[in-house]
C-alpha positions in Angstrom: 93.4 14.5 -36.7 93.6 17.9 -37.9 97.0 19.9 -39.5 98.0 22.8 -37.4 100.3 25.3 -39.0 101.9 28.0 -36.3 101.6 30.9 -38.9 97.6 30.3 -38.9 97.0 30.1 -34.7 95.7 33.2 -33.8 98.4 35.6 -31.4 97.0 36.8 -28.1 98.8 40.4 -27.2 98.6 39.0 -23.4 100.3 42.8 -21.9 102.1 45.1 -23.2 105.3 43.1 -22.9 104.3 39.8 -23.9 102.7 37.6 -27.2 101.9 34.3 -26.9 99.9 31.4 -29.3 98.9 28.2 -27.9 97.8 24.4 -28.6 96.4 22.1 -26.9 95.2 18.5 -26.4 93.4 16.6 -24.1 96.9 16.3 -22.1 99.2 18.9 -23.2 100.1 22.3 -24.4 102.3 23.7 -26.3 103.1 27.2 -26.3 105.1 30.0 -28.0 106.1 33.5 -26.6 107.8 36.5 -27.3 108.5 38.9 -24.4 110.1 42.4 -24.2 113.5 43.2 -22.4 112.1 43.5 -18.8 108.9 41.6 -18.2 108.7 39.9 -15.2 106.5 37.0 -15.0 105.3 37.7 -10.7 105.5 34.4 -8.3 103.3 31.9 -9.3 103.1 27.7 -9.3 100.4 25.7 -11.0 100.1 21.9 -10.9 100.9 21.8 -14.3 104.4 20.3 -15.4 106.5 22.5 -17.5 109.0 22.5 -20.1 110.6 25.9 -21.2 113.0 26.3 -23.9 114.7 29.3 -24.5 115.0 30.5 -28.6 115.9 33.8 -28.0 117.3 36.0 -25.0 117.8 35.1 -21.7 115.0 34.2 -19.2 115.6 34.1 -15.4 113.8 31.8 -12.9 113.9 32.3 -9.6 112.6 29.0 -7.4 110.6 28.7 -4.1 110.6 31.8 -3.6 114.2 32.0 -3.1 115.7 35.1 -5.0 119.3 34.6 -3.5 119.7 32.4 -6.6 118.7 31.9 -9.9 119.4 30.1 -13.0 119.9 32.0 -16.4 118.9 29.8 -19.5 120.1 31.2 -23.0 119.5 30.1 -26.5 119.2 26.4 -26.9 118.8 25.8 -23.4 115.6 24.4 -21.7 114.4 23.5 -18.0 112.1 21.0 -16.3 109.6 22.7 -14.0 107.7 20.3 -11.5 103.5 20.7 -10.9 103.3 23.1 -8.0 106.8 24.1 -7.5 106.6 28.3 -7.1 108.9 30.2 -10.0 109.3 33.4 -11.0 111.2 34.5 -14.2 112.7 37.7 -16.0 113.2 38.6 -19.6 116.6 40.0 -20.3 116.9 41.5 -23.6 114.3 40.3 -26.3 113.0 36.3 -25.5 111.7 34.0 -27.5 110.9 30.6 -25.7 108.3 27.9 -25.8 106.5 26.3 -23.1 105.1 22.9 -23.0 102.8 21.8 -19.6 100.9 18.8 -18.8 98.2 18.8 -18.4 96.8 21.9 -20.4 96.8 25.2 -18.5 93.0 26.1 -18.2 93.5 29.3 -16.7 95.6 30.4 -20.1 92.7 28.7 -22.2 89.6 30.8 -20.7 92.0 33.6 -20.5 91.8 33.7 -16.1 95.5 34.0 -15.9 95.5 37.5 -14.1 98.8 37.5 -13.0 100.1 37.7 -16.2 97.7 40.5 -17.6 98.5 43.4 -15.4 
């Protein structure tokens, strides 16, 4: 077992708009974010569960492609995002959330997460 200390993992400037450090396990990640007022995080869904807790801001998620509706969560509130279900999400003002998926999300740990790069 090894100590982790936040202040020590490394911070990956992902875009211009968003920061993000990461753990991992064998079954989970946990992840920490900052975005700018205005990032949009495009369509996507991975077969990875997700937790999102919002710090900071507010963050809205669009589901299934749906963008009639959408669900704004604020500080102190989190959501419960099934494997494969398609989301999309805007920061509104400053945000500052964490993630937590399960499994791990490869594509974030050998950096093929083009979507979110652009």
């Amino acid at each position: 077992m090894k100590k982790i200390n936040w202040n020590e993992v490394a911070q990956e400037q992902v875009n211009p708009k968003m920061k993000r450090k990461f753990i991992y396990g064998e079954k989970m990640m946990v992840a920490k974010m900052e975005f700018e007022d205005g990032f949009t995080v495009p369509w996507h869904q991975h077969e990875n569960e997700q937790i999102t807790e919002v710090i900071e801001g507010t963050l809205r998620f669009w589901f299934d492609n749906n963008e009639d509706q959408h669900i704004d969560l604020h500080a102190g509130d989190s959501i419960i995002i099934p494997g494969n279900r398609p989301h999309k999400a805007l920061m509104i003002g400053r945000v500052i959330e964490t993630d937590t998926f399960a499994p791990p999300r490869q594509d974030w740990i050998n950096s093929s997460d083009d979507y979110l790069r652009k």
